[in-house]
N, C-alpha and C positions, 0 to 999 in steps of 0.2 A: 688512436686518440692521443692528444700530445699529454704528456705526464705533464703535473704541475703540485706546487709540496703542497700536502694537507692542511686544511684549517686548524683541523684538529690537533698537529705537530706546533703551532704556533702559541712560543709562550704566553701568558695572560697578560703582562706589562705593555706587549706590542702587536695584539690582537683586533683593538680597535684602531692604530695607527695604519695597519695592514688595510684592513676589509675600509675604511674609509679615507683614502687615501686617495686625493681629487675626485671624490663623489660626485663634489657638482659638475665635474669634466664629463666623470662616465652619464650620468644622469641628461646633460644636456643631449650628448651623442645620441642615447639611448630615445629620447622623446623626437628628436630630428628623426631617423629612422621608421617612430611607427608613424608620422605625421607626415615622410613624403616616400616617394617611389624610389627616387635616386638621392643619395647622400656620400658627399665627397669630404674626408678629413682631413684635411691640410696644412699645412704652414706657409707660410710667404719664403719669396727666393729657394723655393725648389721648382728645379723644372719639371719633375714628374709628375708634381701636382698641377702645374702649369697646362702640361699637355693633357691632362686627363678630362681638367676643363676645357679645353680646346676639343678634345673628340667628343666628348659630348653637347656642345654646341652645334658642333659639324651636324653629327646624327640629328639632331636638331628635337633632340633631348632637354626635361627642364630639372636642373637638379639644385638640391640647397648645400650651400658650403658654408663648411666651419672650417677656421682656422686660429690653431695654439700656436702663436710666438714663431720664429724665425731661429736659423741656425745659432743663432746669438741669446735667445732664451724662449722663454716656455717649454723649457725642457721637462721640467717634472711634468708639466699635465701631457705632455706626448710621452711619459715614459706611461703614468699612468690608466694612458688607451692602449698601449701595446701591452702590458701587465693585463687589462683586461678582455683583449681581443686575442691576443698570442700573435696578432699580425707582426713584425717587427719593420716594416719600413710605412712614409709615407709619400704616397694618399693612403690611405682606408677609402676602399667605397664598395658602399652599398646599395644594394637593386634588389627591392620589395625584401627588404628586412634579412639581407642576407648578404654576409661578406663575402664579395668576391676576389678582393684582394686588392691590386696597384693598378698602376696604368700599363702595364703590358700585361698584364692578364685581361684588362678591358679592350686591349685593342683586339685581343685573341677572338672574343665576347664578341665585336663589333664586326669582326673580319668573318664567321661563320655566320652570323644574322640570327645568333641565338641570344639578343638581347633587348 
């Protein structure tokens, strides 16, 4: 299980800045998820999310994409999905409510036909 620092070690002045810190980010992610099968988290101008959409069109797959800002900003609300996922790169995606990681872990997914 990945460590992560206790709630409880978190002074009181920076308690609520912590625990709510791009809620509506995690919040939207969070309802995408239990609302479809396949959910892709993204940013514009990366290719990995590029391709991940591409394989699952291929499959001919129907999936809902979000995407936070581009190399140039929406950096805090993608910090504050990898803070809440522990995934650290993107895409994010998910198949029936469960991370399975980026787009080479999809293709792995795609290439045994366990998906």
């Amino acid at each position: 299980m990945r460590k992560t620092f206790s709630q409880e070690n978190l002074h009181p002045n920076i308690s609520k800045k912590v625990l709510e810190y791009h809620k509506e980010v995690i919040n939207e992610v969070e309802e995408a998820i239990k609302e479809n099968q396949i959910v892709i988290v993204g940013m514009r101008w990366n290719d990995a999310v590029w391709q991940a959409k591409r394989n699952f069109r291929k499959a001919g797959k129907k999936f809902k994409y979000l995407e936070y800002g581009s190399y140039t900003n929406g950096w805090r609300k993608r910090l504050a999905l990898k803070m809440w996922s522990g995934w650290p790169t993107f895409p994010m995606i998910f198949i029936d409510q469960k991370l399975i990681g980026g787009n080479s872990d999809l293709r792995k997914l795609l290439k045994s036909d366990k998906l």
